[in-house]
PDB file with one MODEL, atoms N, CA, C and O in Angstrom:
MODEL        1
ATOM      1  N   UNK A   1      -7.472  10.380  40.525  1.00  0.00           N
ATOM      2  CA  UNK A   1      -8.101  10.112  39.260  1.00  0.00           C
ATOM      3  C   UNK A   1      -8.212   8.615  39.032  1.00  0.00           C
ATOM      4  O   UNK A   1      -7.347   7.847  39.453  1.00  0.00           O
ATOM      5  N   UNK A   2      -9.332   8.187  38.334  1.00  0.00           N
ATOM      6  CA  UNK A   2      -9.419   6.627  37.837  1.00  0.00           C
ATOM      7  C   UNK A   2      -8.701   6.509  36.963  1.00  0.00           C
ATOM      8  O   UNK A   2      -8.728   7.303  36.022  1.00  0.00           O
ATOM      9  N   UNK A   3      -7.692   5.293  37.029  1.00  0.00           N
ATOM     10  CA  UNK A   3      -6.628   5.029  35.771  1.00  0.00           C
ATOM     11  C   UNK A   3      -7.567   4.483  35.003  1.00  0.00           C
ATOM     12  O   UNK A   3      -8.695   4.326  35.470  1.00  0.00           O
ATOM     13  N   UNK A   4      -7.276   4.114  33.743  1.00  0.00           N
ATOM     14  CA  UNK A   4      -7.747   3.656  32.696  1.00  0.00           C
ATOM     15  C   UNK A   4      -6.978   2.075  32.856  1.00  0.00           C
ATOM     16  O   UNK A   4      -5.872   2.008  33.392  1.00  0.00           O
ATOM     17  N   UNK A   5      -7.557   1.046  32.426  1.00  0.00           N
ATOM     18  CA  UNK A   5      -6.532  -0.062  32.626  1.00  0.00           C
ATOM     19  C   UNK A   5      -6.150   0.374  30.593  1.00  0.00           C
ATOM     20  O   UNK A   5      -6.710   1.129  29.799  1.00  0.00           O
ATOM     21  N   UNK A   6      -5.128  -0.430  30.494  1.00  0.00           N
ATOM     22  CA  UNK A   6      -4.412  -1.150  29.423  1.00  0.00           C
ATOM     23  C   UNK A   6      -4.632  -1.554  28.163  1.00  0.00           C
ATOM     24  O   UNK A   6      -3.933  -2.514  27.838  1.00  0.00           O
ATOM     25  N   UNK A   7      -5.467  -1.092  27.230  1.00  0.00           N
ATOM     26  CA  UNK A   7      -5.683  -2.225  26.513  1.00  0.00           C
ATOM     27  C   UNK A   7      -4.930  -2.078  25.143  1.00  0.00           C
ATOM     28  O   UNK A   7      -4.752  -1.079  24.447  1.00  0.00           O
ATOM     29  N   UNK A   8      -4.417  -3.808  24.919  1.00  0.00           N
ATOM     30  CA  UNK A   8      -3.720  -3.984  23.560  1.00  0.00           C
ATOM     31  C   UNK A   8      -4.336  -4.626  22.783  1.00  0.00           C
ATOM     32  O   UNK A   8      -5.234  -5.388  23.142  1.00  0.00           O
ATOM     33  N   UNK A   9      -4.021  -4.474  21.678  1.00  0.00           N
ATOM     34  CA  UNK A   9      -4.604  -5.639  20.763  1.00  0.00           C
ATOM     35  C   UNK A   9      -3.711  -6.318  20.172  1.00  0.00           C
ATOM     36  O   UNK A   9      -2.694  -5.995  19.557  1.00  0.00           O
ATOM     37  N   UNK A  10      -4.322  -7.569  20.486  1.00  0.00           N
ATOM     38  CA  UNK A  10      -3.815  -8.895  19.894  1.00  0.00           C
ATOM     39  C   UNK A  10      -4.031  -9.640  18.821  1.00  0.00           C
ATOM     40  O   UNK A  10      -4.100 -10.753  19.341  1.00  0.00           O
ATOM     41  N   UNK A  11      -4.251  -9.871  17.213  1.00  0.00           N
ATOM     42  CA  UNK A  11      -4.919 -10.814  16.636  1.00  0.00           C
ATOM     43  C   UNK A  11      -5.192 -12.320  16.998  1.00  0.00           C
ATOM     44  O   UNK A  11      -4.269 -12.996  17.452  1.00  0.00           O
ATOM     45  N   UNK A  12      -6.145 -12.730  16.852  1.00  0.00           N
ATOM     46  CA  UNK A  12      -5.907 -14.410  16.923  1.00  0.00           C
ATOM     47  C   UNK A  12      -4.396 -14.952  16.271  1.00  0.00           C
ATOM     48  O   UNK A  12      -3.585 -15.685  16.838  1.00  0.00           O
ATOM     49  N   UNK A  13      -4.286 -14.314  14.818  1.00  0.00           N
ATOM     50  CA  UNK A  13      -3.539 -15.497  14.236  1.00  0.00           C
ATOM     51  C   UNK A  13      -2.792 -13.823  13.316  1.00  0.00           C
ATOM     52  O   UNK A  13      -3.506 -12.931  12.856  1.00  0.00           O
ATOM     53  N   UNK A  14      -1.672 -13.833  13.291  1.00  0.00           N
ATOM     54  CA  UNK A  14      -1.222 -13.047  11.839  1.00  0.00           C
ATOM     55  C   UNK A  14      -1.513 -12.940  10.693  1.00  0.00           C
ATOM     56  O   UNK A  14      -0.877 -13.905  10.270  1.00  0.00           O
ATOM     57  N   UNK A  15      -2.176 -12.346   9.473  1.00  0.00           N
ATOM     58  CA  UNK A  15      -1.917 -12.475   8.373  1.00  0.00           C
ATOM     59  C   UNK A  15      -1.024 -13.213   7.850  1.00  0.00           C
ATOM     60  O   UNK A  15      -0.183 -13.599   8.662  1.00  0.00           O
ATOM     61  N   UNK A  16      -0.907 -13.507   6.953  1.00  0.00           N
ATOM     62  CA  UNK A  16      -0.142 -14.448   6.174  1.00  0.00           C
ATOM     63  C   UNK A  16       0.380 -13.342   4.854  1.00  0.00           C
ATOM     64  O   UNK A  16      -0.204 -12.311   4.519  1.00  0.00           O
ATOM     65  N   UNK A  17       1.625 -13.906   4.260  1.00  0.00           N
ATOM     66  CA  UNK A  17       1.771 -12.771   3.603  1.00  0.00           C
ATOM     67  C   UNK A  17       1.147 -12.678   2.404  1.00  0.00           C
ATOM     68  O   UNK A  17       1.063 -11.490   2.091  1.00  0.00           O
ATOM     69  N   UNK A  18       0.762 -13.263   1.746  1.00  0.00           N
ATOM     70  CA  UNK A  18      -0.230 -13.631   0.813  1.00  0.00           C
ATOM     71  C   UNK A  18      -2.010 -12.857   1.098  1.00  0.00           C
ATOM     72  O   UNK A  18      -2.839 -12.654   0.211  1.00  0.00           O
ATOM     73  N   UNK A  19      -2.133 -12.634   2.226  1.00  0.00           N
ATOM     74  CA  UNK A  19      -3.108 -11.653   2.632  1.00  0.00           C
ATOM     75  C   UNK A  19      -2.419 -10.297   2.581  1.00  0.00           C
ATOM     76  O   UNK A  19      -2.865  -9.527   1.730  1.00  0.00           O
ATOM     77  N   UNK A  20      -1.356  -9.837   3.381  1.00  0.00           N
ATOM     78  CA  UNK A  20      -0.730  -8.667   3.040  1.00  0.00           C
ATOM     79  C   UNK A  20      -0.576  -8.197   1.905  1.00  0.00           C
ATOM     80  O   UNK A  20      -0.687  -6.979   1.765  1.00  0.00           O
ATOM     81  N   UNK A  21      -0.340  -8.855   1.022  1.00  0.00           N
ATOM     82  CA  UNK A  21       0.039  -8.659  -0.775  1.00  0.00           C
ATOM     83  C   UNK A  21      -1.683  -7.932  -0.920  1.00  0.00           C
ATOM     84  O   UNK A  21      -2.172  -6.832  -1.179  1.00  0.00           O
ATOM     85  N   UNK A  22      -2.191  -9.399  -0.551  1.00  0.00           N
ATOM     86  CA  UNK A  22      -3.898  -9.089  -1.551  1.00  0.00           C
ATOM     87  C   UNK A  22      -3.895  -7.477  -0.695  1.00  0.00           C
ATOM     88  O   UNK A  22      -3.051  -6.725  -1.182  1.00  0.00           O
ATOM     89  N   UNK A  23      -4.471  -7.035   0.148  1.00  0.00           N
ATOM     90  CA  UNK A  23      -4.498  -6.373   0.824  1.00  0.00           C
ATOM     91  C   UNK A  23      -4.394  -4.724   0.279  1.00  0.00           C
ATOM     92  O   UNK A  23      -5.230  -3.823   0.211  1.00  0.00           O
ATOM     93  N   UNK A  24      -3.069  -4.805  -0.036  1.00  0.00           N
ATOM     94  CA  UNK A  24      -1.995  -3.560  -0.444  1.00  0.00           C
ATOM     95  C   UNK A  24      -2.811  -3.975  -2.156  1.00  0.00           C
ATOM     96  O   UNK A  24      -3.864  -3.439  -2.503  1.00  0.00           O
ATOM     97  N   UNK A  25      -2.409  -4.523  -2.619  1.00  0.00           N
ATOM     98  CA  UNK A  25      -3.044  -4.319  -4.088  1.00  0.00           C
ATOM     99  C   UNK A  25      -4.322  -4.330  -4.283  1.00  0.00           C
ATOM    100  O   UNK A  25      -4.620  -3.660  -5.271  1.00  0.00           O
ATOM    101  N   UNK A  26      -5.473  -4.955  -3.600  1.00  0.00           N
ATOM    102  CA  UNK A  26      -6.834  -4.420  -3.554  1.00  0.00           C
ATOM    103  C   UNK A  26      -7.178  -3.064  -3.385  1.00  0.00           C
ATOM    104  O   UNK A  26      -8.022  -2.384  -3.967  1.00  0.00           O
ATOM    105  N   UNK A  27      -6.109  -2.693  -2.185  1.00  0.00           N
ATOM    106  CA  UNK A  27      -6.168  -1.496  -1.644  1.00  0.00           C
ATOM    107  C   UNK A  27      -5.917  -0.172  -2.793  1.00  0.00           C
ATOM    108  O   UNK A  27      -6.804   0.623  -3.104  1.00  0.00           O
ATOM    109  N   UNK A  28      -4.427  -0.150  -3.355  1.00  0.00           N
ATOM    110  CA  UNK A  28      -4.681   0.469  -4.752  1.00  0.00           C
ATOM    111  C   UNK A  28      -5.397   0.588  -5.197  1.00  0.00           C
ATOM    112  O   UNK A  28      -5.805   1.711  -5.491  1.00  0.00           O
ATOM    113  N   UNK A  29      -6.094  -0.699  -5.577  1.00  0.00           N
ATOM    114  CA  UNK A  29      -6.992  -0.820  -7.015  1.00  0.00           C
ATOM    115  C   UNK A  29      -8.310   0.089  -6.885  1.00  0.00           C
ATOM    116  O   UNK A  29      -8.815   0.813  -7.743  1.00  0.00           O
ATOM    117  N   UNK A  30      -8.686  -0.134  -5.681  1.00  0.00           N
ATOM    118  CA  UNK A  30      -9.909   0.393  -5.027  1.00  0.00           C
ATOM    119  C   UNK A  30      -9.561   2.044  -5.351  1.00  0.00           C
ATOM    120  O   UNK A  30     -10.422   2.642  -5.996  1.00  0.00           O
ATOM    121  N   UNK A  31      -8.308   2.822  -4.921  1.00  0.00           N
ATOM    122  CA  UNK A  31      -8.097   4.096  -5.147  1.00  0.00           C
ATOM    123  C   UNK A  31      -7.997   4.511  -6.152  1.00  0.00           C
ATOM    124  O   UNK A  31      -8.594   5.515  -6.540  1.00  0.00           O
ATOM    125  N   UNK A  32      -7.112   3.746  -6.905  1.00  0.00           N
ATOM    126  CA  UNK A  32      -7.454   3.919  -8.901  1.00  0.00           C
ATOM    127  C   UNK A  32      -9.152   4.135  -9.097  1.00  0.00           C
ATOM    128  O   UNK A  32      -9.583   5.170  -9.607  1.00  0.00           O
ATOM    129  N   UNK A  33     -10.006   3.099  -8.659  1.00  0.00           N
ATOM    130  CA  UNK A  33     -11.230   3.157  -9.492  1.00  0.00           C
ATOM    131  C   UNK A  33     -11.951   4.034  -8.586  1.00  0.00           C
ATOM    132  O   UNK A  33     -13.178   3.997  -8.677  1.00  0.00           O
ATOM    133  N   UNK A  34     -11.424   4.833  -7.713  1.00  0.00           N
ATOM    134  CA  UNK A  34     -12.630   6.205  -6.830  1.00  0.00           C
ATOM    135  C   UNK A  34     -11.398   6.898  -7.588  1.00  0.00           C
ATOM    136  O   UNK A  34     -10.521   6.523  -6.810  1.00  0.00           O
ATOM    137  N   UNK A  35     -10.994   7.337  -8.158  1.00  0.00           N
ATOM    138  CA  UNK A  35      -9.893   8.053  -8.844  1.00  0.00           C
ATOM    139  C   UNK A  35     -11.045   8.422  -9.981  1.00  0.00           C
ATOM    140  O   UNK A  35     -11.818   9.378  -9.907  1.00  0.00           O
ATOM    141  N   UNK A  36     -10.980   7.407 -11.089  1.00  0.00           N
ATOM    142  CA  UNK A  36     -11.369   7.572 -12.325  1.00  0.00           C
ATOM    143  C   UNK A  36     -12.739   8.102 -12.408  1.00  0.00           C
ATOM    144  O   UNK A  36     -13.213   8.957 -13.156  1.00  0.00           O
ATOM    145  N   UNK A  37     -13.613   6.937 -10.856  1.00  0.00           N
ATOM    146  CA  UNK A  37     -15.188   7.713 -10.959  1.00  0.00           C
ATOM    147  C   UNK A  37     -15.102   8.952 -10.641  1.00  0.00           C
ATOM    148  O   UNK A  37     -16.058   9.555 -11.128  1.00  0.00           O
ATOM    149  N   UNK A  38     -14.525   9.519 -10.149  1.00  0.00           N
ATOM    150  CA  UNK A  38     -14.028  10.933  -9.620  1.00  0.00           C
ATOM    151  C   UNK A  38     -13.803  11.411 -10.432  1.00  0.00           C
ATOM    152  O   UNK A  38     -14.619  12.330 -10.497  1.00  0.00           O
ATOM    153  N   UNK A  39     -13.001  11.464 -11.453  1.00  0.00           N
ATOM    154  CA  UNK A  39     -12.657  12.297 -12.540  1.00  0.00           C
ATOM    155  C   UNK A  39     -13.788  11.860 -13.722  1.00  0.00           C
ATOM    156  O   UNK A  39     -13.942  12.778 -14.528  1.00  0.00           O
ATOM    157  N   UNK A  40     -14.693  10.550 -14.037  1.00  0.00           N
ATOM    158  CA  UNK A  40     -15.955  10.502 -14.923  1.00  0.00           C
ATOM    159  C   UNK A  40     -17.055  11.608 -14.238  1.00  0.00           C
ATOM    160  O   UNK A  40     -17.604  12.377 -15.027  1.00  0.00           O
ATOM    161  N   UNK A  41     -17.428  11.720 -12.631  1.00  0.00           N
ATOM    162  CA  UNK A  41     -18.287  11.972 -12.477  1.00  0.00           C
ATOM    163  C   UNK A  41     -18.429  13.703 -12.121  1.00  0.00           C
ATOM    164  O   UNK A  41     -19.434  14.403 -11.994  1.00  0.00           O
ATOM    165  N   UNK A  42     -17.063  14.010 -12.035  1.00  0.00           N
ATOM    166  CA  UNK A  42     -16.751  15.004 -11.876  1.00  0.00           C
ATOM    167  C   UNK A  42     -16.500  16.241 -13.410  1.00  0.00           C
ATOM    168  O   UNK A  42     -16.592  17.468 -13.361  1.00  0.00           O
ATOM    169  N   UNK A  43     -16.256  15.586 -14.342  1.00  0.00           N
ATOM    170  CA  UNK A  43     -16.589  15.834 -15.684  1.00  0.00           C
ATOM    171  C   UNK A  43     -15.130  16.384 -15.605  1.00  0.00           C
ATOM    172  O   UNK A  43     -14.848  17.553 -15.869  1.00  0.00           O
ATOM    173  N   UNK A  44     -14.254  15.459 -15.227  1.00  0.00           N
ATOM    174  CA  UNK A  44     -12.352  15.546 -16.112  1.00  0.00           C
ATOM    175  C   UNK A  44     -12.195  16.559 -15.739  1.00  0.00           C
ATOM    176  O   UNK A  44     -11.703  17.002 -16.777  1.00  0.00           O
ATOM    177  N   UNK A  45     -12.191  17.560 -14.939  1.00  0.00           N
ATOM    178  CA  UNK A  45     -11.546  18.877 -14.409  1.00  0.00           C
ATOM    179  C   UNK A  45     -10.120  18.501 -14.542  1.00  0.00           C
ATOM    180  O   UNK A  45      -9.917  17.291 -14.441  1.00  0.00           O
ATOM    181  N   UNK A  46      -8.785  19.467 -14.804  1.00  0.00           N
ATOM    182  CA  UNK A  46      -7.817  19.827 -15.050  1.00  0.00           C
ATOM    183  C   UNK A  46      -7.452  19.631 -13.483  1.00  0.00           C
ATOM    184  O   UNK A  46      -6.282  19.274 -13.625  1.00  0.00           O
ATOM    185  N   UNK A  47      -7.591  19.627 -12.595  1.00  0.00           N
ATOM    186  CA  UNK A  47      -7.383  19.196 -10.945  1.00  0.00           C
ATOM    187  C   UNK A  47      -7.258  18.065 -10.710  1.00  0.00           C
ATOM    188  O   UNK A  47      -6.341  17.447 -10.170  1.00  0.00           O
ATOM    189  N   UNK A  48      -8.353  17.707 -11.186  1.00  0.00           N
ATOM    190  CA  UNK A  48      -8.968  15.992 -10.463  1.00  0.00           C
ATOM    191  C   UNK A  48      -7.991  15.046 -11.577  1.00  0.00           C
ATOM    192  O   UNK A  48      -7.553  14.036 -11.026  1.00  0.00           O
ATOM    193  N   UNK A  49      -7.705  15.148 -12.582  1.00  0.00           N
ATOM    194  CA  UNK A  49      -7.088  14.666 -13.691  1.00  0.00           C
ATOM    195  C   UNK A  49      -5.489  14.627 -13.172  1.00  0.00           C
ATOM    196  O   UNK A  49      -4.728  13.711 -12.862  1.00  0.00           O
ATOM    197  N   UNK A  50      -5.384  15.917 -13.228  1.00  0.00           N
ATOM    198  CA  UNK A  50      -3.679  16.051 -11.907  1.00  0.00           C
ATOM    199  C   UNK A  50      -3.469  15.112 -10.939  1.00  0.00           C
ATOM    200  O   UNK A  50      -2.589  14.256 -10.846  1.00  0.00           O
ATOM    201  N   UNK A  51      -4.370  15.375 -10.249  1.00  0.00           N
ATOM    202  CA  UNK A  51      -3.922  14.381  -9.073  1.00  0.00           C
ATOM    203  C   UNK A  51      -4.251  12.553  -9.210  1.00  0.00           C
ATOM    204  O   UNK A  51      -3.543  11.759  -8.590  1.00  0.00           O
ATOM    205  N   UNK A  52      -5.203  12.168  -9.945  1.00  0.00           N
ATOM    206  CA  UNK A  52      -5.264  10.889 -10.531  1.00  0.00           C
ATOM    207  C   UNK A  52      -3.419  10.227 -11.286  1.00  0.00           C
ATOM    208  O   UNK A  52      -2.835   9.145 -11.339  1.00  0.00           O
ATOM    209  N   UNK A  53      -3.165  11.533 -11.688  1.00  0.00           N
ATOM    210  CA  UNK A  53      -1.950  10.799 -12.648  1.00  0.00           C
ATOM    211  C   UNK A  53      -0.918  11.082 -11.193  1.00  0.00           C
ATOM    212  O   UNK A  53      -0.637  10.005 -10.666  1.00  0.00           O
ATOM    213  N   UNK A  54      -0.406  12.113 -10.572  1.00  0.00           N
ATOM    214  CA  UNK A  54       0.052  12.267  -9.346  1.00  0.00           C
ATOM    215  C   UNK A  54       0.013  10.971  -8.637  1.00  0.00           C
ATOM    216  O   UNK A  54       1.137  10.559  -8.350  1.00  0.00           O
ATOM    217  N   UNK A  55      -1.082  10.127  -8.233  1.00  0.00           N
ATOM    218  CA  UNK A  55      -1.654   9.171  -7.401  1.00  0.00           C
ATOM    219  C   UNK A  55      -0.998   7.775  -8.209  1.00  0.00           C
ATOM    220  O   UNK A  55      -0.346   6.936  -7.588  1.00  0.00           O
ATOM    221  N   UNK A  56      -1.273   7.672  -9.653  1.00  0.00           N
ATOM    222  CA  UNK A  56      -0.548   6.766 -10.045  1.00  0.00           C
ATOM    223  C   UNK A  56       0.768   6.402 -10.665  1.00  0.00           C
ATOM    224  O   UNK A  56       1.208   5.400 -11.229  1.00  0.00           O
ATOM    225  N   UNK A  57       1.307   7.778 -10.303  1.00  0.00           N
ATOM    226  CA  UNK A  57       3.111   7.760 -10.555  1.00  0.00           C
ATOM    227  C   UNK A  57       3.608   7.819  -8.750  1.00  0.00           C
ATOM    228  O   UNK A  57       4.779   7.680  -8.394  1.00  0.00           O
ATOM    229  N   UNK A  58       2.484   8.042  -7.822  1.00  0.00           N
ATOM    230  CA  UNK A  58       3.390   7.627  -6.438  1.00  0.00           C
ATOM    231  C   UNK A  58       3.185   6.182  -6.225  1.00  0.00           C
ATOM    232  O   UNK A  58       4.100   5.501  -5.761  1.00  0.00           O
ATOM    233  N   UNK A  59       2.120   5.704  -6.514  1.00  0.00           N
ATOM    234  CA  UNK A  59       2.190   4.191  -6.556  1.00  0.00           C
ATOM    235  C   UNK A  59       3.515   3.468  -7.343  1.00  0.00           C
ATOM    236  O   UNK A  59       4.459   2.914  -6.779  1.00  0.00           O
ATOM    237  N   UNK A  60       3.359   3.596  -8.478  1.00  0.00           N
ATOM    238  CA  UNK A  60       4.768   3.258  -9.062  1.00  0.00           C
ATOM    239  C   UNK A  60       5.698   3.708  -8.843  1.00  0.00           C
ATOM    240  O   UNK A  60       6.643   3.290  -9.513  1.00  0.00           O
ATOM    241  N   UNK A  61       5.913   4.522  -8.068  1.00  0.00           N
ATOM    242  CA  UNK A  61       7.750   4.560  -7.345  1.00  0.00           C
ATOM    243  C   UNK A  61       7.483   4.079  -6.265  1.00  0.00           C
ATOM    244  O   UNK A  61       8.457   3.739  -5.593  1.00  0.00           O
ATOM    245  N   UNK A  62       5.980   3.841  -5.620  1.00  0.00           N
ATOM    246  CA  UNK A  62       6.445   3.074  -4.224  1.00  0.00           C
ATOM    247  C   UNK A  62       6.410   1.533  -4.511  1.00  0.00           C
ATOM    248  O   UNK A  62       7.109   0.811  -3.800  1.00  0.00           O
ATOM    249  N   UNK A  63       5.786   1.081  -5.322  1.00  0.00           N
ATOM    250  CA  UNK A  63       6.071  -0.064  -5.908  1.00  0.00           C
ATOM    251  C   UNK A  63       7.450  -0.690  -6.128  1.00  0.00           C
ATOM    252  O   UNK A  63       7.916  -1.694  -5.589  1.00  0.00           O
ATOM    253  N   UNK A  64       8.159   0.351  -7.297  1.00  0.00           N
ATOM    254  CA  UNK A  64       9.551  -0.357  -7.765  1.00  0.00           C
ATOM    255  C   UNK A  64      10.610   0.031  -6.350  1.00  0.00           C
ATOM    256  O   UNK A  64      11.782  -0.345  -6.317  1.00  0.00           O
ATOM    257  N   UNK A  65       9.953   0.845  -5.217  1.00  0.00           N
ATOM    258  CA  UNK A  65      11.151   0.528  -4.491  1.00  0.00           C
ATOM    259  C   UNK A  65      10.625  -0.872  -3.137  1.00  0.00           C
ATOM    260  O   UNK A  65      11.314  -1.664  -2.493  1.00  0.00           O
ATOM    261  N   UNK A  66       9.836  -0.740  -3.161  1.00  0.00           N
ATOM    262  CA  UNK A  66       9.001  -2.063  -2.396  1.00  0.00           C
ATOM    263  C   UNK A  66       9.883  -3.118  -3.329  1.00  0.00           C
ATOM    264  O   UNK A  66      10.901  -3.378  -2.689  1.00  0.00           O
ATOM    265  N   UNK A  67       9.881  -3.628  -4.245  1.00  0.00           N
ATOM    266  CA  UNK A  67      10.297  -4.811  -5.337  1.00  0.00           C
ATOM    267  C   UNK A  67      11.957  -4.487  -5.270  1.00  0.00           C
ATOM    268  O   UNK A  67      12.678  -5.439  -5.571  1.00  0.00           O
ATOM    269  N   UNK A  68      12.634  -3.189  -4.890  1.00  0.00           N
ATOM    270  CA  UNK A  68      13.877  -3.500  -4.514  1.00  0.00           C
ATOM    271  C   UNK A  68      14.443  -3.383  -3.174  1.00  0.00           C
ATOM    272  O   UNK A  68      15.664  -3.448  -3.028  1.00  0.00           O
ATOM    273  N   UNK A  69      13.765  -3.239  -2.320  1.00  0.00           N
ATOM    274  CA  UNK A  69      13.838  -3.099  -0.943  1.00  0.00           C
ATOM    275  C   UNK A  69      13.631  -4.786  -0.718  1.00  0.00           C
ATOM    276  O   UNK A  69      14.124  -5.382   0.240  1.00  0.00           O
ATOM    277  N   UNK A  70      13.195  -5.134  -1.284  1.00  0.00           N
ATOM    278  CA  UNK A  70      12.448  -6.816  -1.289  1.00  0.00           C
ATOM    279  C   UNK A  70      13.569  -7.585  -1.473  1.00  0.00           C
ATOM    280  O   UNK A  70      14.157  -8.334  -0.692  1.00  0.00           O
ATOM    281  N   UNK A  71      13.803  -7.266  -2.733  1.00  0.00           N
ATOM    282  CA  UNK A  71      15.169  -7.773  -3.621  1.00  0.00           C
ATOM    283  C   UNK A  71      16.319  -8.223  -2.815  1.00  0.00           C
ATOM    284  O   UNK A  71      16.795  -9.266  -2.367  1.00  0.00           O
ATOM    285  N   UNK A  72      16.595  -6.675  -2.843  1.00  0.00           N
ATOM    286  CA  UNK A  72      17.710  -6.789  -1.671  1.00  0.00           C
ATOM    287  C   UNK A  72      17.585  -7.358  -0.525  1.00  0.00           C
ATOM    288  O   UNK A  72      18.664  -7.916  -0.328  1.00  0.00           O
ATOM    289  N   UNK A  73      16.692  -7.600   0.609  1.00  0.00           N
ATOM    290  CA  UNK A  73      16.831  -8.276   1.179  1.00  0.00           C
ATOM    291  C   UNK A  73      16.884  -9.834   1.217  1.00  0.00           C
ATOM    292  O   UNK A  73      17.581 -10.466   2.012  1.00  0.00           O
ATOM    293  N   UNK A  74      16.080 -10.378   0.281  1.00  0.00           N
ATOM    294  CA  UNK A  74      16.243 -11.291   0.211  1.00  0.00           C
ATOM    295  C   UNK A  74      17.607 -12.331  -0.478  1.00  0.00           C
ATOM    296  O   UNK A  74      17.713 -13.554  -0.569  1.00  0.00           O
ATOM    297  N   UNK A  75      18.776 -10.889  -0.992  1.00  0.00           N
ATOM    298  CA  UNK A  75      19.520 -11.353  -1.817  1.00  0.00           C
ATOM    299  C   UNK A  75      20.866 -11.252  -0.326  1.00  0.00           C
ATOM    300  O   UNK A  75      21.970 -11.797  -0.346  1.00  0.00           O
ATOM    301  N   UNK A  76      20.339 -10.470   0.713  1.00  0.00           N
ATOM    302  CA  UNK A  76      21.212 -10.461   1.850  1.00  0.00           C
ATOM    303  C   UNK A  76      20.816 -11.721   2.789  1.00  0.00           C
ATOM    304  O   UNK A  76      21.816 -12.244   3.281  1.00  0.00           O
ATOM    305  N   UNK A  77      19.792 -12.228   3.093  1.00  0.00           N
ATOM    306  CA  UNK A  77      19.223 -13.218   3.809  1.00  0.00           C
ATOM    307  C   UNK A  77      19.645 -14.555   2.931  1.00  0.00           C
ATOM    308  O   UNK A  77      19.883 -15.381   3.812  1.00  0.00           O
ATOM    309  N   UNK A  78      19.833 -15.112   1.831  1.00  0.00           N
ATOM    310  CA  UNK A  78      20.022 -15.567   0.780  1.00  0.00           C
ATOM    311  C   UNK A  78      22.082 -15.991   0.748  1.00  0.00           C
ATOM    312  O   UNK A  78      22.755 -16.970   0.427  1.00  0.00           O
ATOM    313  N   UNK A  79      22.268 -15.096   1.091  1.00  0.00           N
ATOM    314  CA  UNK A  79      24.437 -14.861   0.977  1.00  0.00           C
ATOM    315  C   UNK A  79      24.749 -15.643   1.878  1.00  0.00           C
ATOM    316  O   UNK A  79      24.115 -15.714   2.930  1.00  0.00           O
ATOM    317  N   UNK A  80      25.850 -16.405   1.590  1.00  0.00           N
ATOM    318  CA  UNK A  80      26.585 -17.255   2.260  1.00  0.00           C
ATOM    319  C   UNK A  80      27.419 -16.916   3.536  1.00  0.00           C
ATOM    320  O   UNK A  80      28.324 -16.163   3.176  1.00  0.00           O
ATOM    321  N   UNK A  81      27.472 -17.094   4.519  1.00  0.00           N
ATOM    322  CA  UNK A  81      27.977 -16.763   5.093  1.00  0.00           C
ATOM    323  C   UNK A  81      30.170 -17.237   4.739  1.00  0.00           C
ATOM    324  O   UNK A  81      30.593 -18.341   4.395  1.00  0.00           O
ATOM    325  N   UNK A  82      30.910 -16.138   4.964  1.00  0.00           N
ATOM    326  CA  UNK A  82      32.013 -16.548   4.427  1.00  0.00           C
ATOM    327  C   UNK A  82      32.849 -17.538   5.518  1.00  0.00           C
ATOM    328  O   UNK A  82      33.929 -18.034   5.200  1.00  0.00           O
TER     329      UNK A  82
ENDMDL
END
């Protein structure tokens, strides 16, 4: 059989984390507002309404544990060594 060669991908350069941030919160925002046109254009069905509020109570717990997963590390990276 013909192998396939290898291929990886490499970026030129990493994101920066300041792109990662924008990124992840554009990214939300964008799902919030196909959320809402979804539920305007869809005329508020008892479904589509569910899962909009569903969608924005998993964001906010993945949020406040992102902001303490954060926390904490930085409060361990941060400690003195004794």
């Amino acid at each position: 059989m013909d192998e396939r060669p290898v291929v990886r991908f490499q970026p030129t350069r990493p994101a920066s984390r300041t792109q990662v941030v924008a990124a992840f919160v554009l990214g939300g925002m964008f799902w919030t507002a196909a959320g809402v046109i979804a539920v305007v254009l869809l005329g508020g069905t008892y479904i589509v309404r569910y899962l909009l509020v569903v969608t924005a109570v998993s964001w906010l717990v993945f949020g406040a544990t992102l902001a303490v997963g954060i926390a904490l590390r930085q409060r361990e990276v941060h400690r003195v060594p004794d």
